[in-house]
C-alpha positions in Angstrom: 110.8 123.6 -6.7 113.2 125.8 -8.1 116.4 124.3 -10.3 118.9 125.3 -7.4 116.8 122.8 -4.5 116.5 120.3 -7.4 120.2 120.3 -7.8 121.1 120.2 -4.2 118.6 117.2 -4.3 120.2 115.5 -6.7 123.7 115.9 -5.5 122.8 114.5 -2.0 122.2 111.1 -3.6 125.8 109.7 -4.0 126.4 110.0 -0.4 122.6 109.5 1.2 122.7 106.2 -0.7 125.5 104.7 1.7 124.1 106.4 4.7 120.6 104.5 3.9 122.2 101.3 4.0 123.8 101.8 7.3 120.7 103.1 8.9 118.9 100.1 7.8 121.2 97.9 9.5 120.8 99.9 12.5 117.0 99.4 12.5 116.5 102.9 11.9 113.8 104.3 10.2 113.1 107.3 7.8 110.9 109.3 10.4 110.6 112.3 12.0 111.0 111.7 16.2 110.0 114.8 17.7 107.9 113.5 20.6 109.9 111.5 23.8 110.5 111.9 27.8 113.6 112.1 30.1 113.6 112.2 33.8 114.6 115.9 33.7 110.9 117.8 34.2 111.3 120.4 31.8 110.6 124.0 31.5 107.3 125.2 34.0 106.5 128.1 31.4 106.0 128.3 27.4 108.2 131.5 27.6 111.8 131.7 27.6 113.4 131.5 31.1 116.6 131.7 32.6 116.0 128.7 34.5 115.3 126.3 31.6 116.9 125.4 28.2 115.0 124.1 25.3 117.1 122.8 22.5 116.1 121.2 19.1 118.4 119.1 17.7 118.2 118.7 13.5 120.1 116.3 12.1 119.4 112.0 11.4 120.1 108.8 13.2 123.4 110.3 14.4 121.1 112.3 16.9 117.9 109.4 17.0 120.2 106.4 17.5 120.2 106.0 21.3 118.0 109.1 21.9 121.0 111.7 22.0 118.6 114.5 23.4 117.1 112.4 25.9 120.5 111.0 27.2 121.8 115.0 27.4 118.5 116.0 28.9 119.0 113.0 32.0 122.9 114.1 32.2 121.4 117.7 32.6 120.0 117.2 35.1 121.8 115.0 37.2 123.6 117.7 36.8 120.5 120.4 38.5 119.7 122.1 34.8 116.1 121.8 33.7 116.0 121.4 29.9 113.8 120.7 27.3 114.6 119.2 24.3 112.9 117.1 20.7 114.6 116.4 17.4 113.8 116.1 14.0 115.9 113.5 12.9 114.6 111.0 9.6 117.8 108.4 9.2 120.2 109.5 6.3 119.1 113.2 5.8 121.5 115.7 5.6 121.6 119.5 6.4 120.0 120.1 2.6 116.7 118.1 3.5 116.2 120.2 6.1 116.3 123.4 4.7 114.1 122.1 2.1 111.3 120.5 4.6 108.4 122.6 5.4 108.6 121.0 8.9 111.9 123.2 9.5 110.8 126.3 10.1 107.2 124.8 11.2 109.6 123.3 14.9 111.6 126.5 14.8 108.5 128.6 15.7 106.7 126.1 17.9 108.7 126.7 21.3 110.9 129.4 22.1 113.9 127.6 21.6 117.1 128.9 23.2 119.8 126.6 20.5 119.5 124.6 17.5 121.9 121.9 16.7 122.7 121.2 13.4 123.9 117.9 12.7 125.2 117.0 8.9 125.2 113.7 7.2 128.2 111.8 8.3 130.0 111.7 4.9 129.1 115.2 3.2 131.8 117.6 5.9 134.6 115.1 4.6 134.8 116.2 1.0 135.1 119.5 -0.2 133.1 119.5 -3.4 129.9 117.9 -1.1 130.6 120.6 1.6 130.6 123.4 -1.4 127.2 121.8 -3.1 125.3 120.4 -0.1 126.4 121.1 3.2 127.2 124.9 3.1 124.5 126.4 1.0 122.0 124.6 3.7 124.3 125.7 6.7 123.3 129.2 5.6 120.0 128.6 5.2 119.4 127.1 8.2 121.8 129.4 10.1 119.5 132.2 9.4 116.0 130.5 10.4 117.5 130.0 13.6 118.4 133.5 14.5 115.0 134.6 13.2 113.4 132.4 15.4 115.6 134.3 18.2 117.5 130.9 18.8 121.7 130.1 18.5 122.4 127.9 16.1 125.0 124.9 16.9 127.2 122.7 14.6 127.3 119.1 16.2 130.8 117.9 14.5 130.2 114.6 14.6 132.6 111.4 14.5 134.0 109.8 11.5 133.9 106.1 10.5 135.6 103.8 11.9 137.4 102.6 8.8 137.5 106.0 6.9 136.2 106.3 3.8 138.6 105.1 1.3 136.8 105.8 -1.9 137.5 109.4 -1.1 141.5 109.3 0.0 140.4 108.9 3.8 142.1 105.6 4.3 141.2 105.4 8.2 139.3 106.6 10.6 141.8 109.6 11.4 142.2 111.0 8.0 138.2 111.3 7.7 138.2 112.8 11.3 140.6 115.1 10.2 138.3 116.0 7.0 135.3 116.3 8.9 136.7 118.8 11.9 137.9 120.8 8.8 134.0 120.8 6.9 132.2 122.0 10.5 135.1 124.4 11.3 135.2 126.5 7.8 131.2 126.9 8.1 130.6 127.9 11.6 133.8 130.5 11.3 132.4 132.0 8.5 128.6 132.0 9.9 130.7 132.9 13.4 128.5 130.1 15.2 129.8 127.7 17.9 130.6 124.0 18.0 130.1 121.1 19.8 133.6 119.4 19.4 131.7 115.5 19.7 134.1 114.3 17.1 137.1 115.9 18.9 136.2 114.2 21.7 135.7 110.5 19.6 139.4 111.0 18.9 140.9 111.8 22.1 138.9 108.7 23.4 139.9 106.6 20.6 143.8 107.6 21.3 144.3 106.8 25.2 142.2 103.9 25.0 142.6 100.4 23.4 139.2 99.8 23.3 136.9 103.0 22.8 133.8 100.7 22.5 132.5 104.0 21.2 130.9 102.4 17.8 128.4 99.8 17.0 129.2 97.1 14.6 128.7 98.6 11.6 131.2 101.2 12.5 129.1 104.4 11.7 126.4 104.5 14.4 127.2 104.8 18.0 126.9 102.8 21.2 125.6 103.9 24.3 129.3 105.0 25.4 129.4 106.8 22.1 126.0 108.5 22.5 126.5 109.3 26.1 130.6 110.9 25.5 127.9 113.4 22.6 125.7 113.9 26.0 128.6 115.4 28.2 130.3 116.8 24.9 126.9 119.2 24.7 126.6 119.3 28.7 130.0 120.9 28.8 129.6 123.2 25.6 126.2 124.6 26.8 126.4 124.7 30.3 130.1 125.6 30.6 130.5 123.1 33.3 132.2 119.8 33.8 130.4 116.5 33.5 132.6 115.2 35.9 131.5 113.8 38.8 127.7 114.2 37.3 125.6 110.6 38.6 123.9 109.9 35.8 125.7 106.9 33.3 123.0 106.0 30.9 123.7 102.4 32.5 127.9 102.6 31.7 129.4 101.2 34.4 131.0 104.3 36.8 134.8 103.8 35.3 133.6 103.7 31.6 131.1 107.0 32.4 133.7 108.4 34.3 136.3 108.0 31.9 134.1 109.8 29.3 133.0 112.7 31.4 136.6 113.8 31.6 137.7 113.5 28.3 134.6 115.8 27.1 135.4 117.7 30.2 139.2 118.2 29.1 138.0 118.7 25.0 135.0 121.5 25.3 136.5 122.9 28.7 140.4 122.7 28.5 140.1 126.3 26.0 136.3 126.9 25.1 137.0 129.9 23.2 138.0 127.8 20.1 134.7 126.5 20.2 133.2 129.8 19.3 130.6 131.9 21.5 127.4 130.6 22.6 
């Protein structure tokens, strides 16, 4: 392995040591999930087609925790869009593990793949020095297998804690979302790739509403309502559509659901262009 990889490695562990302990307590487990079903059939044909959209999601239990690809492919389509979609998703790894598994490029050129969502560790976009050593050296790499393998890449800006981290100056939860909209921004304008604005979204829920309900109770991992406001999040980004209206709740009840279709409808949909092109 050469000295750079073996430094990245070693970096990673300050933060991946937290993130280990949460997973645990979530009843997560360090393994790859590629293989699940949805109610939404799928693409008929192993070439691309206009009429289907595979995604692979690559990130941890972030993505795994509630099935996030199987949730977005349901809301698809409810919504009338065939998609396919799997993850690679061990609990705690970051954007660096990634890059550095041989399994990475092995899913990239299994399907032909239309996006690839990249999700980062929950801590690493909040601080600058993990960003510089961890997250944006993998970014790159990563960015670039996925437009070899003819696919768009996608940054998933995901949600911060619920109490911040305040070992690192991010007293509460809206300091550390603050940090973390700034770690996924920087990268994808510089690698000119889109977003999908799920922590945007956390924080416009979390500010109209007394009770967001959107985290479990260790405050990192999400509930169903925070799993299913990342579904229409990513329904809106890729689709260009409104969730609104769309039947499918992942068992909400229809206020809560419909309450979270319009605040990713009014995030992703309200100016897209900030987002960057798909």
């Amino acid at each position: 392995m050469a000295e750079s990889q073996k430094r990245r490695r070693r970096l990673r562990v300050a933060v991946a040591l937290s993130a280990l302990v949460l997973v645990a307590a979530a009843g997560v487990g360090a393994v790859r999930l590629l293989a699940h079903s949805s109610d939404n059939p799928g693409c008929v044909t192993l070439q691309r087609a206009a009429d289907c959209t595979r995604i692979l999601f690559l990130g941890n239990s972030y993505t795994s925790v509630n099935d996030l690809p199987v949730m977005f492919a349901n809301l698809a389509w409810s919504g009338g869009h065939r998609v396919e979609t799997a993850m690679q998703a061990p609990g705690g790894w970051g954007l660096s593990d990634h890059d550095l598994s041989q399994d990475t490029p092995t899913e990239l050129a299994s399907k032909p793949w239309d996006f690839a969502v990249l999700q980062e560790q929950s801590q690493i976009p909040s601080v600058e020095s993990f960003r510089q050593a961890q997250m944006y050296p993998a970014a790159r790499d990563l960015v670039g297998m996925i437009r070899a393998a003819n696919a768009k890449p996608i940054f998933f800006v995901t949600w911060a804690r619920q109490g911040g981290w305040p070992e690192y100056r991010m007293p509460d939860y809206a300091s550390m979302q603050s940090s973390i909209d700034d770690g996924y921004s920087l990268i994808a304008r510089e690698l000119q790739a889109a977003l999908a604005p799920v922590g945007y979204a956390w924080m416009a829920r979390v500010t109209e509403s007394l009770d967001p309900d959107l985290w479990q109770d260790d405050g990192s991992h999400p509930s169903i309502a925070g799993t299913y406001l990342a579904a229409c999040v990513f329904y809106a980004r890729i689709f260009g559509q409104s969730p609104v209206g769309l039947p499918y709740d992942a068992g909400l009840d229809v206020k809560s659901a419909a309450q979270l279709q319009q605040v990713a409808f009014t995030t992703v949909l309200s100016d897209p262009s900030i987002w960057g092109t798909l």
